[in-house]
N, C-alpha and C positions, 0 to 999 in steps of 0.2 A: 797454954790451952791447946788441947787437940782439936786437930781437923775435923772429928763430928763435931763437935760444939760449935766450931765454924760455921758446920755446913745449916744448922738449926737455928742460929742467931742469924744465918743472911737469909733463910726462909722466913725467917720473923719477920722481915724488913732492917734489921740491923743497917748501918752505912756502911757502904764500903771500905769507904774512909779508915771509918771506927772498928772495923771490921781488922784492918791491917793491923792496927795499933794494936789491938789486941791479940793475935797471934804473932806479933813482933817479942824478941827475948825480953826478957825483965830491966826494968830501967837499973835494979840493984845491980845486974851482973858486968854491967859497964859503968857503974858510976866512978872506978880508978882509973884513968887514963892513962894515958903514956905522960902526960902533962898535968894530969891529976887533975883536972878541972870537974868539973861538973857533970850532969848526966847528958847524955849522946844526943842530940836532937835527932828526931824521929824523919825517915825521910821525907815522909808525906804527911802535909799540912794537913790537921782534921777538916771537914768540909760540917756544914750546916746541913741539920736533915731538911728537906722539903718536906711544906706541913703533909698531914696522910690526907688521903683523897677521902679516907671514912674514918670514925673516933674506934673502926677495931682496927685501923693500923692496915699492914699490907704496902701493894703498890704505891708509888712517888704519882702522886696528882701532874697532872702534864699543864704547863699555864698556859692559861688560852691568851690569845692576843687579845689588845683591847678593840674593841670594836670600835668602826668608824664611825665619823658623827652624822646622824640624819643629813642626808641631801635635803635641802628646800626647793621645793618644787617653784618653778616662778609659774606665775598663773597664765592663763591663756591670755595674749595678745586679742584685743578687740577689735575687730576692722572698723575702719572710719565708714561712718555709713555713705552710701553711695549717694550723689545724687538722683532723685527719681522724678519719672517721666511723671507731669502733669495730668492727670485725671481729665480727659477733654471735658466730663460732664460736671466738674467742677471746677474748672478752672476759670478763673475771671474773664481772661477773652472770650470774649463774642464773637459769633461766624457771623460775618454779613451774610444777609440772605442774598440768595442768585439774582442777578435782574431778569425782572420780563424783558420777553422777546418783544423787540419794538413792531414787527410788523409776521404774519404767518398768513403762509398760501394753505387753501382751501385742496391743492391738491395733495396737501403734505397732512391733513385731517381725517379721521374717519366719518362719516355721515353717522347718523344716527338715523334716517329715515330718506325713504326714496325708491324711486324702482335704480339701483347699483348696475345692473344691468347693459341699461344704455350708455354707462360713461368708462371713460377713458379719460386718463390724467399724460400730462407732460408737455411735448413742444410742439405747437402747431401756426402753421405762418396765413396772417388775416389782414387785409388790406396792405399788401405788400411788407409787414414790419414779421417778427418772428416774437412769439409769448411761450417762456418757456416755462410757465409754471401753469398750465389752464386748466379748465373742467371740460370735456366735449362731451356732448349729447348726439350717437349716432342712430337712425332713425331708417328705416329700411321701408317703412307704411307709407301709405298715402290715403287718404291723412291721417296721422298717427293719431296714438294718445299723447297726455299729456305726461311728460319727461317729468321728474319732480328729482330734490335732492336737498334735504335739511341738517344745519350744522348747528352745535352750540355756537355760542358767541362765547370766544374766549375772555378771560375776567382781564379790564386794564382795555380792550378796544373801544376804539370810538369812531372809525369808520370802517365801510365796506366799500371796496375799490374792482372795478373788474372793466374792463371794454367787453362789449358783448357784439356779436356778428356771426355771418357762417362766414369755415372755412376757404381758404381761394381755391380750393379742388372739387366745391361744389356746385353743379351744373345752375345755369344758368336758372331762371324761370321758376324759380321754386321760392319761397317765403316761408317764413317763422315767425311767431306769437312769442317773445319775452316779458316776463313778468316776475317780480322780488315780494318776498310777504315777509312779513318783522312780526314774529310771535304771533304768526297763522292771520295777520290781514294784510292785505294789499299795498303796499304805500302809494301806488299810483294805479292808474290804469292798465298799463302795460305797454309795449310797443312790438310794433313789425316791421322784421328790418330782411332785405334781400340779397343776395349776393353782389357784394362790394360797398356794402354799406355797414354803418358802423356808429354804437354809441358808449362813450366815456361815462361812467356811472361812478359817484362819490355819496355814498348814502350813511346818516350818522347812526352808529348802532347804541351809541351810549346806552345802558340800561336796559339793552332788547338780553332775550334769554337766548331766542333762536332767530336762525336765518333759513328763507326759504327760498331756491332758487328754481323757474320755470321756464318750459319750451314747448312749443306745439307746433309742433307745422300744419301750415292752414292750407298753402299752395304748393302743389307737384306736379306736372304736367305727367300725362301718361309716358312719353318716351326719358324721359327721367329716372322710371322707377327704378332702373336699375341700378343706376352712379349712386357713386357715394353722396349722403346729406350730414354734414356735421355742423352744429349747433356748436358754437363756441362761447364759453367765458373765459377768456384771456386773463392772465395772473389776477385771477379772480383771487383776491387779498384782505384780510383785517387786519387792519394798521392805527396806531394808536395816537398819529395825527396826519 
């Protein structure tokens, strides 16, 4: 076979292989040996065509690898649920309620009614002892009007506690009218008390809504007018025994 025939059957896709064999001499022309044996075995072993990649032939189809196997995906990890904070508005505990205050000063309240004016809150020293929670009433007139000053009754008191007197810095010779009213009346008459003198008052409010507290100065002598006059209610107090 010649060389174009060659070159047309490996254009064909022919095998290489197959390709050799055939333009190798004739098995005839070597089949007497020097030993006489048989025909010449061929150098090159035929090879196997690879199937064609199309049914018109052509190119050796290239083998793909085999593909590897699906990964399994493992599934997402669930976190352990947390513990969680208690809902205070449903949770079984119960808040104790606060306790009331067993006892409140009169200086530490706001008035609801009164002339505010005349008073002063804090420490003032009355028959020689010192009350450091009081109400004082100062008074500049002679004879004045009447001082006035109204408190609710906090819910839970059951008495009203105060020493009532003038201060020791007030002049001599001068007097004041005291008087308490429990839901606008009177509880008593009232009294008048002078400088150095002094009375302890325990009054029960159970059930009152309000508290009224009064002072008047009745007597001032004209060389007086000037000094100071304070009216005092000493840790003037609601306490709940």
């Amino acid at each position: 076979m010649d060389l174009k025939v060659g070159l047309v059957l490996l254009v064909l896709g022919v095998p290489f292989a197959l390709l050799t064999n055939l333009l190798s001499p004739d098995d005839s022309q070597g089949a007497a040996g020097p030993q006489g044996g048989g025909a010449k075995p061929s150098a090159v072993a035929p090879l196997s065509p690879a199937p064609s990649a199309s049914s018109g032939g052509g190119a050796y189809a290239t083998t793909r690898p085999p593909e590897p196997p699906p990964v399994e995906t493992a599934a997402p990890a669930t976190a352990a649920p947390r513990d969680r904070t208690p809902d205070p508005l449903t949770s079984d505990k119960r808040t104790e309620p606060a306790a009331r205050p067993r006892l409140q000063y009169l200086s530490a309240l706001e008035p609801i009614g009164g002339l505010g004016n005349w008073k002063r809150t804090g420490s003032v020293d009355m028959g020689g002892r010192t009350y450091g929670n009081s109400i004082v009433f100062a008074s500049s007139q002679s004879p004045s009007k009447r001082m006035t000053l109204t408190y609710n009754v906090p819910v839970g008191m059951q008495h009203f506690k105060v020493a009532a007197g003038l201060d020791d810095r007030s002049p001599d010779g001068n007097a004041v009218f005291f008087q308490i009213d429990r839901d606008g009346t009177p509880v008593d008459s009232g009294f008048t008390l002078r400088v150095g003198e002094e009375r302890s008052i325990d009054l029960p409010v159970a059930g009152a809504r309000r508290l009224t507290i009064e002072a008047e100065v009745t007597l001032r002598p004209f060389e007086t007018t000037n000094a100071p006059l304070r009216t005092v209610w000493g840790d003037a107090r609601f306490t709940v025994d």
